[in-house]
Structure formats: structure tokens, C-alpha cells
N, C-alpha and C positions, 0 to 999 in steps of 0.2 A: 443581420441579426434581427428576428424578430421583435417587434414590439407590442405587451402584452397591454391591455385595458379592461378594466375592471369594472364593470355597469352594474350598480345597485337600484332595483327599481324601489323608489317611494312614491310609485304613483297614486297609491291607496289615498296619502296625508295631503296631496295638493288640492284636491277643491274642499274641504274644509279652512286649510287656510287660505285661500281665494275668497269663498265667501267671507267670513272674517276681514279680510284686507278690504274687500268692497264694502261691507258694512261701517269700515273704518272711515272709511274714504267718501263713502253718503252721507256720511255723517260731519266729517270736515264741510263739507262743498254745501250742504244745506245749513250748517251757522254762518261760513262765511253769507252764502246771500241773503242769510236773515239781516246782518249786520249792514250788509248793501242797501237794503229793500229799509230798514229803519234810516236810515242815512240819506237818502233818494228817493225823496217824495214831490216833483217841483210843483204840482199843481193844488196839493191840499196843506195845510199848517197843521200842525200836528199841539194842539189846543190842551188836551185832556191827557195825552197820553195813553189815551185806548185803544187808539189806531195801532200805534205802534208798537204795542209792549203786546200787540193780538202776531205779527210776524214772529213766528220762528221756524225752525227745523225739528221736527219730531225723529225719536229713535232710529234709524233703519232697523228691519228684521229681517229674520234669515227663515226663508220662508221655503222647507226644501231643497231646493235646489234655485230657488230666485233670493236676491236680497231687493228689498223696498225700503224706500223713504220718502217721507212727505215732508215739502217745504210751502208753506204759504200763513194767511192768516186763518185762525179756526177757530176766533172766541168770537168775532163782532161781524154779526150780520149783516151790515151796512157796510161794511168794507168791498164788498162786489162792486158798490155803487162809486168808491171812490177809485177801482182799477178799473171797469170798462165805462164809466161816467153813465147819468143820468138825467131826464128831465135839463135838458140843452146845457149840459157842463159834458165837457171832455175826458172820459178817459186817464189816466196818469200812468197806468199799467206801470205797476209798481215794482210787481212781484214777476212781473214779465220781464222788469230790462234787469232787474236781481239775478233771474233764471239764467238770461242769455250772457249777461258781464261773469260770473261765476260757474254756472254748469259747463262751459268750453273745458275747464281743470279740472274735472271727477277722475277722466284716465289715469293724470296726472299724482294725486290724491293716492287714487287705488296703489298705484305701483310702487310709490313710497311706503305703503304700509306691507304691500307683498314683498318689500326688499328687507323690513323690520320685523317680520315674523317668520322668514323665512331664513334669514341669516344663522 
């Protein structure tokens, strides 16, 4: 006996929701390492609170057919000086071991929201 199958193409609606799930997902993975990167400072004290409260995760956008996001600090200009050190102080790369502890789960991120808007 034959067996019939039925193929409905919705290929038009997947990268809309693709971007959207990635957007979701840059977006998860860039607070969490803000939250790391404010947490995980071992070589400066965080005195004033301007160090820290300059870490976060901006928007992602959907930029055509790219999604972006930016994670780092972007109010205090001296903050350079305390991730790759100056004048004979060391480095702390802050926003570096944030990156590498956190950005590994973006796939991870993405897929749970392509399974939430896609369901």
C-alpha cells in the first residue's frame, strides 16, 4: 500500500524567525557576561561603582540579513586601562574571560528561542 506525505513549504517565515531567535539569544549571552564581567574583576576593587555599572550588553539588531550585538564597557574611558593594564599594572581582561566563560552558550541561547517561536 502506498504511503502518501504531505510537504508544506514555509521556507519564506524561517529566517525571519532565525534572526529574531538569534537576536534573542545575543541578547541572553551578552547580559549574562555582563553579569560575569561585573562579578569577575580580581585585579581592580571596584571603589565608585563606575567601573562597573559601565559593563553591559547592548541591544542586538537585525541588520538585514546579520544580527549584532555589542558586549563591553562604553561609558568610562579608563576602563581600557584596567582590561589590558598600564604603566607597569597588569591587564585583568575582564571583559575577555566574561566573553570566553559565556559566549561558548550563544548556539545554545539561539536554539532555545528558535524552538519558542517556532513551536
Amino acid at each position: 500500500m502506498p504511503t502518501q506525505v504531505r510537504l508544506e513549504w514555509k521556507g519564506d517565515k524561517l529566517p525571519p524567525l532565525m534572526r529574531e531567535a538569534a537576536k534573542r539569544g545575543i541578547d541572553d549571552t551578552t547580559a549574562k557576561a555582563a553579569i560575569t564581567a561585573k562579578q569577575s574583576h580580581p585585579t581592580w576593587r571596584n571603589v565608585t561603582g563606575t567601573a562597573e555599572g559601565s559593563i553591559r550588553g547592548d541591544p542586538a539588531k537585525i541588520l538585514g540579513d546579520r544580527v549584532a550585538g555589542l558586549f563591553g564597557s562604553f561609558d568610562v574611558n579608563y576602563f581600557i586601562w584596567l582590561e589590558i593594564g598600564a604603566r607597569g599594572r597588569a591587564g585583568d581582561y575582564t571583559i575577555r574571560r566574561a566573553a570566553d566563560k559565556d559566549f561558548p552558550h550563544l548556539v545554545a541561547a539561539i536554539l532555545i528561542h528558535w524552538r519558542r517561536l517556532s513551536a
